[in-house]
C-alpha positions in Angstrom: 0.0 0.0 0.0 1.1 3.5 -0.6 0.1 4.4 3.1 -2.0 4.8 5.6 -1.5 0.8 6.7 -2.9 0.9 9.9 -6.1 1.7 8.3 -6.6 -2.4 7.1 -6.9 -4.1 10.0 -9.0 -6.0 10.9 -11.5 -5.7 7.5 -9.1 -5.4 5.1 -6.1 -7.5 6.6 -4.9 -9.1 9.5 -1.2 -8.2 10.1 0.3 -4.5 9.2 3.6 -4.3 9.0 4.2 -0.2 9.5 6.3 2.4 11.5 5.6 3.8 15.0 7.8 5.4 17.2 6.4 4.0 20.4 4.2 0.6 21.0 1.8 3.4 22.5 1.8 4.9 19.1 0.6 1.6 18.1 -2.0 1.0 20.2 -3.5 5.0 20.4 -4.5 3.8 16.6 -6.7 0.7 17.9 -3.9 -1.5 17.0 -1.6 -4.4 18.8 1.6 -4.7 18.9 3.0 -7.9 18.4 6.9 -7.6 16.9 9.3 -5.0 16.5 10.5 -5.6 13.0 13.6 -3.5 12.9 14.6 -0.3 14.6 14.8 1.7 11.7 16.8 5.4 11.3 17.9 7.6 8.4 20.8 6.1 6.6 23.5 7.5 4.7 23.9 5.7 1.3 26.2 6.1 -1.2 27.2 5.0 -4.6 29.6 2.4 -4.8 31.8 3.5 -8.1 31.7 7.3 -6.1 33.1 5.7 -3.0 36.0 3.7 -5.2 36.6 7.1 -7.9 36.2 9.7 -5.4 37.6 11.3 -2.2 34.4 11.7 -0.4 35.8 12.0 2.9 35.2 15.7 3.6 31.8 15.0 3.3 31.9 11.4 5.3 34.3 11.9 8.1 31.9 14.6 9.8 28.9 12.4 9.3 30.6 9.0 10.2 31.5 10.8 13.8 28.1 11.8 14.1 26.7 9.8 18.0 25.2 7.1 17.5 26.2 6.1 14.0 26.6 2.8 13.2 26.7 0.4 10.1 24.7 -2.0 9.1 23.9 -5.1 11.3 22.2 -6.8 8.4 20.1 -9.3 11.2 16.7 -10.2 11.7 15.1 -12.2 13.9 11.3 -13.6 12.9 8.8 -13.9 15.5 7.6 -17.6 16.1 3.9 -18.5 14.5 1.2 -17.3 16.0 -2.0 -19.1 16.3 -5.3 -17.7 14.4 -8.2 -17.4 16.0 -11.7 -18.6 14.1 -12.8 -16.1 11.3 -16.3 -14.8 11.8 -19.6 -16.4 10.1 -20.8 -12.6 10.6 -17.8 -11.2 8.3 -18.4 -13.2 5.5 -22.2 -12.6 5.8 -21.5 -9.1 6.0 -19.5 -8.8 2.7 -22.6 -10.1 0.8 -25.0 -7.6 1.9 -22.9 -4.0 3.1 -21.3 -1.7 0.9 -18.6 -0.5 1.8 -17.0 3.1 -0.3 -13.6 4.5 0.2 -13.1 7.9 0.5 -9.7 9.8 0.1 -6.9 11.3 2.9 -4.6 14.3 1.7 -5.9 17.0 -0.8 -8.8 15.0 -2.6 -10.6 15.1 0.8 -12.7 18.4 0.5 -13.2 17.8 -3.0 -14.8 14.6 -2.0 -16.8 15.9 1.1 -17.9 18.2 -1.1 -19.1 15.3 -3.5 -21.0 13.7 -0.8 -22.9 16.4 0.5 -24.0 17.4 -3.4 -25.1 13.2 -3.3 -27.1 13.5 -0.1 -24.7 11.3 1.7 -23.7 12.4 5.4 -20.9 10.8 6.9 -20.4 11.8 10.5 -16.3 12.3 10.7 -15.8 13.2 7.6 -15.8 17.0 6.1 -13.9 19.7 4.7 -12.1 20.3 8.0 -11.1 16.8 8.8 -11.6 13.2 8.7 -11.9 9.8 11.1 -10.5 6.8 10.0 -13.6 5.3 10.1 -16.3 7.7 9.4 -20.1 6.7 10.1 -22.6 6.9 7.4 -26.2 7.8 8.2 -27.3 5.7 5.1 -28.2 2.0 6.2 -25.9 -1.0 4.7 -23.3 1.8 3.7 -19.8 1.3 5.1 -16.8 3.9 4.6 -13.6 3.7 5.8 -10.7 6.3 4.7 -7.2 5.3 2.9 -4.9 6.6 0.6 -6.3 7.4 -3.0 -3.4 5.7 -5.1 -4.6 3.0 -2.9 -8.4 2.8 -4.1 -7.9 1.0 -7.5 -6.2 -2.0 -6.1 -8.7 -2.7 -3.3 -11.5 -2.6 -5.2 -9.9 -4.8 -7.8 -9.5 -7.7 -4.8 -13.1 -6.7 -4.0 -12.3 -4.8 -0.5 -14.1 -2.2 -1.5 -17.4 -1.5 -3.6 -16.5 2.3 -4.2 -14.2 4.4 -4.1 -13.4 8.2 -4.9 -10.0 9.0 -6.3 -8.5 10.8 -9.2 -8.5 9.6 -12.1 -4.9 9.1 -12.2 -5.1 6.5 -9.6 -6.8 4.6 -11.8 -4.9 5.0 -15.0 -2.1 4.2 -13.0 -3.4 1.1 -11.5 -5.1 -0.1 -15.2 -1.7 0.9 -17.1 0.2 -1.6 -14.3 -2.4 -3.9 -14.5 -4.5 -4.2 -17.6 -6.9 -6.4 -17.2 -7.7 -5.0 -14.1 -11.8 -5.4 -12.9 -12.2 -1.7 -11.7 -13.4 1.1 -14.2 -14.4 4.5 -13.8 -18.4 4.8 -13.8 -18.7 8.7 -12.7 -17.0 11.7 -13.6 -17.4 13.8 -10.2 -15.9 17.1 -11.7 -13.5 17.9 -8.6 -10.0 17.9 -7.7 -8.9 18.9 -11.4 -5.7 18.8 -12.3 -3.5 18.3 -15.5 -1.1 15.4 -16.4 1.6 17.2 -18.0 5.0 16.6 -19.9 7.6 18.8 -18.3 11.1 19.9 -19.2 13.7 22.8 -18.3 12.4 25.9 -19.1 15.4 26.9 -21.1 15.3 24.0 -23.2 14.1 25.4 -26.7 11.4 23.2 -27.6 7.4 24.1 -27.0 5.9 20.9 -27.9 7.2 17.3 -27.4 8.1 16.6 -30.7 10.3 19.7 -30.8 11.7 18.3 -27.4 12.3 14.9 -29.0 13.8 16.0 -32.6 16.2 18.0 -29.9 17.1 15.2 -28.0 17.8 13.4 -31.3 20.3 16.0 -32.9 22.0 15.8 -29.8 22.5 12.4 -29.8 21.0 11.4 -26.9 20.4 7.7 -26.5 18.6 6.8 -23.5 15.8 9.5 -22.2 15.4 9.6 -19.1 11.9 9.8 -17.4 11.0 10.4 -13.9 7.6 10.4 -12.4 5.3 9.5 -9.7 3.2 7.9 -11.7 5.7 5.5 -13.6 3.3 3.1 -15.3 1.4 6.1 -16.9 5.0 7.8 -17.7 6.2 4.6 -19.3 2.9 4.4 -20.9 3.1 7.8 -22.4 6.8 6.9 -23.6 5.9 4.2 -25.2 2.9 6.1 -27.1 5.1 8.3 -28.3 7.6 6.4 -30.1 10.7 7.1 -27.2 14.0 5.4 -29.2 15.0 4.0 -25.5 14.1 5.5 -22.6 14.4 5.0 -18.9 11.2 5.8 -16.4 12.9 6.9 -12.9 9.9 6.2 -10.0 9.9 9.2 -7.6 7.6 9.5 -4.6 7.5 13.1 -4.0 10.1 16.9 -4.8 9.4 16.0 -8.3 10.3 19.3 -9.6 14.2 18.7 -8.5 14.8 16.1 -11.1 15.4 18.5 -14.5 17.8 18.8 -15.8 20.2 17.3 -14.2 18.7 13.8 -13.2 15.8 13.6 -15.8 15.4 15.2 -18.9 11.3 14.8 -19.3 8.9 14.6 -15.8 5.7 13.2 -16.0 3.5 16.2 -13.0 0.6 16.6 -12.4 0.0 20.5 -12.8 -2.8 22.3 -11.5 -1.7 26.6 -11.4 1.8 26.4 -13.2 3.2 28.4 -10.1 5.4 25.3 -8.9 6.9 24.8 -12.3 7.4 28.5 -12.9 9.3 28.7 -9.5 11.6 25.7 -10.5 12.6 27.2 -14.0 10.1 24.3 -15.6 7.4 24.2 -18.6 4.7 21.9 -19.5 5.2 21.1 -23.2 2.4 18.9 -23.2 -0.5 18.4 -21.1 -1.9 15.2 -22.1 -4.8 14.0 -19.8 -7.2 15.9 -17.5 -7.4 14.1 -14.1 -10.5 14.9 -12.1 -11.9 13.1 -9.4 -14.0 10.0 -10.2 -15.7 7.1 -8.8 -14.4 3.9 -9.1 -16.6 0.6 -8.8 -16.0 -2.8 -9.6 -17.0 -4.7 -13.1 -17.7 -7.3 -11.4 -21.6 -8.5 -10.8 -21.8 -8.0 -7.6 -23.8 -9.7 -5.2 -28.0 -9.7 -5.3 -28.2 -8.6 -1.4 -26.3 -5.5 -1.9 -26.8 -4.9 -5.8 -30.1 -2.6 -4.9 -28.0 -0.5 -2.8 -25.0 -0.2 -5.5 -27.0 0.9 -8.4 -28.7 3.7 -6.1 -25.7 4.7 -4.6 -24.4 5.3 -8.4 -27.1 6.8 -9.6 -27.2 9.4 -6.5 -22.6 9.9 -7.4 -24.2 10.3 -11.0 -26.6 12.9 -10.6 -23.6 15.4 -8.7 -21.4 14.2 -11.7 -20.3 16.3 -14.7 -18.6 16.1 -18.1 -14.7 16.2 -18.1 -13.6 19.9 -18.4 -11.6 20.9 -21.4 -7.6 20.5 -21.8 -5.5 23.4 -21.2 -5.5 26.5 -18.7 
């Protein structure tokens, strides 16, 4: 998962393997302790060529007599088994007949309250100003619980979830990894818009791609060099357009410190174009409008909880709107 793991257990997994810094931390989120995994820190990598081309101890002799450094211990002990209790006659039943949505943490959550206060759908816990993990809806058979959008795709594809409200990215991301995926967009909600865009240095003298590639080209360039948060759409969009040999570089975040010097094309989402101006950048194609969607299973779902489904799309379909045009 791409976070927010202590949010699966116990209805969406049964072991969650994440950070803490205290076994109180732990349990103030409703969860047990049972191991301590590794006592993690921040590490100091470096490249292993640099370390046998280069003097690099000006930078490392300071660090390496830093308290408390160490290197690596490189062990790990396992826990024994433990036993399971009994699963629950009342889960199983429950999956047949309850509904359950996801609803989105981070900066889609007040496009999405927003969404289901349009629909008619109150969820005590969850609104523009903040959110509970498990928020409670007043609508009978309805269950929400809140994770992480990039997230949403993937747990309704293993049939965690019925529903779920993400950008649309999520889900091209998800289907571009996995194609045959069973999850599809049914609604196009209208919010959280933003634009999928392909970015290079603003002093690089090219205003469309194909004056970008052509460029790269002349100068002989043989490997182009991609980096993205969203690497299955980025090596997607490479391999629409025609890239000779190109490398997709996965980031998770400062996106807009890559060009020039580590990347020479980003795949950002771009919403103002203040970021990019800031960071000497410039879309030279914006390729696909993301807007905030809602994602549902093509699967037939059960007949106890079908009624349900199909009204709670049609109520997501009547707040819904068409995709807004390209460009800004």
């Amino acid at each position: 998962v791409a976070g927010a793991t202590e949010a699966y257990p116990p209805e969406d997994a049964d072991l969650a393997v994440l950070a803490a810094g205290s076994e109180e931390e732990v349990r103030e989120q409703g969860l047990t302790p049972l191991y301590r995994v590794l006592v993690g820190s921040p590490w100091l990598i470096a490249h292993r060529r640099s370390l046998e081309g280069k003097d690099l101890s000006p930078v490392l002799g300071p660090l390496m007599a830093l308290e408390g450094g160490r290197e690596s211990e490189g062990s790990l002990e396992l826990p024994s088994a433990l036993a399971a209790p009994p699963r629950s006659p009342l889960a199983a039943e429950r999956s047949t007949i309850t509904v359950r949505l996801a609803l989105p943490d981070g900066h889609q959550q007040p496009s999405a309250a927003a969404i289901l206060q349009a629909a008619g759908l109150s969820c005590q816990g969850y609104d523009e100003r903040g959110w509970v993990r498990r928020p409670r809806s007043s609508r009978k058979g309805l269950e929400v619980k809140v994770i992480r959008p990039q997230d949403m795709p993937q747990q309704v594809a293993l049939g965690n979830f019925d529903l779920a409200i993400a950008g649309r990215d999520c889900l091209l991301e998800h289907l571009h990894q996995f194609p045959g995926s069973p999850v599809e967009e049914t609604v196009d909600l209208g919010g959280g818009q933003f634009d999928l865009s392909a970015v290079v240095s603003e002093d690089m003298p090219a205003a469309s791609l194909a004056e970008a590639v052509e460029l790269w080209r002349r100068q002989g360039l043989r490997t182009i060099r991609v980096a993205s948060e969203f690497p299955a759409i980025a090596d997607h969009y490479a391999r629409q357009n025609h890239f000779w040999r190109y490398q997709v570089i996965p980031i998770s975040g400062a996106s807009e410190g890559f060009v020039p010097e580590d990347a020479d094309l980003l795949i950002e989402g771009i919403q103002t174009g203040r970021t990019l101006a800031e960071n000497k950048l410039k879309a030279i194609d914006r390729f696909l409008r993301s807007t905030t969607c809602l994602i549902a299973s093509k699967r037939q779902p059960p007949p106890a909880k079908a009624k349900l489904l199909s009204q709670l799309i049609e109520r997501f379909r009547r707040t819904g709107s068409s995709p807004p045009a390209a460009g800004r």
